[in-house]
Each structure stands twice: as structure tokens, then as C-alpha cells.
N, C-alpha and C positions, 0 to 999 in steps of 0.2 A: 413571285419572281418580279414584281413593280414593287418595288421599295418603296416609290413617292405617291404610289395611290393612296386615295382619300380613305379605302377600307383597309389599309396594311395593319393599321393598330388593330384594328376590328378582327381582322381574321390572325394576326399574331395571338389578341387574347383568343380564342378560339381553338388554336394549337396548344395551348396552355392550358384550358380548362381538358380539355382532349385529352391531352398527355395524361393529364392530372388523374382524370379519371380514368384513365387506363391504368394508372400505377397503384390506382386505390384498389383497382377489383387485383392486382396480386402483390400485397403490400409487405416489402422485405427491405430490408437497410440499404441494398445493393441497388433493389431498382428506385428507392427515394431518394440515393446520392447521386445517380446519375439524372432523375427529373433536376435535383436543384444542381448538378452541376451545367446540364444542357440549357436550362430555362431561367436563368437566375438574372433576372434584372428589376429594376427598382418599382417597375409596372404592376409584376407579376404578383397578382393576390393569393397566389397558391403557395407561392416561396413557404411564408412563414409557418402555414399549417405544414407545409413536407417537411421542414423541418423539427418544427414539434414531434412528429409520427416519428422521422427518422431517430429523433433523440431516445425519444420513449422507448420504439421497438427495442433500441440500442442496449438501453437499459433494462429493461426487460429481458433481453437474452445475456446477460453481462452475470457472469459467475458472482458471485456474491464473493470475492476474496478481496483482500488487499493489492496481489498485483494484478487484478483484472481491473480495479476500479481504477487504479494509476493508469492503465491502460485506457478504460474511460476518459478519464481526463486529458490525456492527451490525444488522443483520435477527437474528441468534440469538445473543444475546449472555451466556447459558445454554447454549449448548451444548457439549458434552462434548469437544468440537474446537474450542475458544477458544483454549486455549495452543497446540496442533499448529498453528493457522494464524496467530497471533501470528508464533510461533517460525520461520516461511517467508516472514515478511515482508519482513526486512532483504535476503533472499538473491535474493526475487521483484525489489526496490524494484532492486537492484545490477543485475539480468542487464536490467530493463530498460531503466536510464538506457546501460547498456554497448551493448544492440541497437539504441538509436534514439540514439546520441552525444549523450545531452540533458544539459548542461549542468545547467539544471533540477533534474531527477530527480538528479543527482551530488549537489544541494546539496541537496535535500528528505531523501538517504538522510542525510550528515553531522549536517544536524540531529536531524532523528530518533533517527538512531543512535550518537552524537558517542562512546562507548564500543565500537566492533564493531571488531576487529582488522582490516577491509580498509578505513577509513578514510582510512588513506593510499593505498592504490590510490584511490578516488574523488578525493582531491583531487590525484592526480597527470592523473588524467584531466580532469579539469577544467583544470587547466594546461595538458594540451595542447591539448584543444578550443577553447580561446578564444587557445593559440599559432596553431591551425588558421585561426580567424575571423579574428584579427589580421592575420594573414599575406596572406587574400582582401579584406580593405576597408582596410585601411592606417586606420583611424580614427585620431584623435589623444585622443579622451576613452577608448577601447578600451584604447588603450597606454597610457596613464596610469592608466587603472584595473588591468589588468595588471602595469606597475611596482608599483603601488603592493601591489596582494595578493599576488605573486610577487615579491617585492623580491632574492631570491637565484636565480632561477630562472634554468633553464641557457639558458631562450629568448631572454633579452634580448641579449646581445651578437650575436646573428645577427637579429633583429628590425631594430635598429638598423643594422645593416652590410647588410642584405637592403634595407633603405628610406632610407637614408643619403641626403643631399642633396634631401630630402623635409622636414627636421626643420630648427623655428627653436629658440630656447631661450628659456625663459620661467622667472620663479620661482614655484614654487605656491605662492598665499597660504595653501593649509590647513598645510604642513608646511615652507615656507621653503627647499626645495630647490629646486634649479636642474635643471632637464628639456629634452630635446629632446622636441619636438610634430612633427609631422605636417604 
């Protein structure tokens, strides 16, 4: 409570190794965000190891998914594992559009990653997913949307010979071609 005594640095560092060591013997994200939010000044030599620990812990309990590590990213957006969980994004975004066939997530990875060499696996997947949905509801705006983004794709002549006698022909006013519908 002397701000201008000769030991106030002395016994400031001192509350800070204290703290510090207090926080180590029960070391949780919770109690290392409140040492560096209480104690954080440019003195304090402990700063950068709490924050190391908090980052780590962090990640360390951080789901292994795609929106947990986005979540990462922006809860510690400083931390020393920004690029390492960047860099598992693309690979997280892939394994999980692949495990839940989500169409979606195919097309969230391509924009996001419109340069990543498996690229064409997601839009091959995506091709067949929506050859999969086509195939189960016979939709007629389905199949035109299909034709229309897979214009070469190897599903269409079994699409149509799968659903044949189902189909009228109509001309599409957006691109003036002539289509069997549904």
C-alpha cells in the first residue's frame, strides 16, 4: 500500500511469482487467464510462460474438429499454435464432410480452400452425393441443377435411363437448351 517505496517492485515481483506459483500447483485455462489477466504487465516474467501453458492446456483440451479449432482461433488468436491449427484445417474440414457425406461441408472445404490438391476429390464427392439424392427423390429441379453443374458427368446417361418415362422436355429459358424434366 506505499506505491513509492524503494521495495514496491520487490514485493510486486513477489506477488507474481506467488500468484504464479499458486496457479501452477492447479493449472486450468480458467485459472491462467485470470493470472495473465490480473498480473499482466511488461515486468512480469511469468506473463509469457502463463501464456504458453494457457495456450497448450487450451489445445490440448480443444476437440480435434473443424469448428472447435475455428473456435481456437479466435478465443487465442496470439497463440503460439495459430499456424499448427490453421494448417489441420483443411484436413479436419475434409475428414468431416467425408464422415457425415455432407454435401455442405464439400462445398464450405472448396471455397475456403479453392487451391488444396484434394479439391477434386471433394467435388467428385459431391457429384456423387447429389448422383446418391437424385437417384432417391427423382426431383426434376435436382436434375437440372445436376445437369447443369455436372454437365459432363458420367451419372447422367444412367440418371436418365434409371428414370426414363418419368421425363417431359421443356426448353430452359436461362440457357435455351432442351432438357428432359421429371
Amino acid at each position: 500500500s506505499y506505491p513509492n517505496s524503494e521495495y514496491s517492485s520487490e514485493i510486486q515481483k513477489l506477488l507474481e511469482q506467488l500468484a504464479f506459483l499458486n496457479v501452477k500447483s492447479n493449472l486450468t485455462v480458467s485459472s491462467l487467464d485470470s493470472y495473465i489477466r490480473y498480473y499482466s504487465n511488461p515486468s512480469n516474467e511469468f506473463i509469457p510462460i502463463a501464456f504458453h501453458l494457457r495456450d497448450s492446456i487450451a489445445l490440448a483440451q480443444t476437440d480435434k474438429t473443424y469448428n472447435r479449432y475455428l473456435d481456437y482461433i479466435r478465443k487465442y488468436p496470439n497463440s503460439e499454435y495459430v499456424f499448427e491449427v490453421k494448417e489441420r484445417l483443411p484436413e479436419l474440414l475434409l475428414k468431416q464432410a467425408s464422415n457425415e457425406e455432407n454435401v455442405d461441408l464439400f462445398e464450405l472445404f472448396i471455397y475456403e480452400y479453392p487451391n488444396d490438391s484434394r479439391k477434386l476429390y471433394a467435388e467428385a464427392q459431391i457429384e456423387s452425393l447429389l448422383y446418391q439424392k437424385l437417384m432417391n427423390n427423382r426431383s426434376s429441379e435436382e436434375f437440372l441443377e445436376f445437369r447443369r453443374r455436372f454437365p459432363n458427368s458420367k451419372y447422367i446417361n444412367e440418371l436418365e435411363a434409371n428414370i426414363e418415362g418419368e421425363y417431359e422436355y421443356f426448353t430452359d429459358s436461362r440457357d435455351n437448351k432442351v432438357y428432359k424434366t421429371i
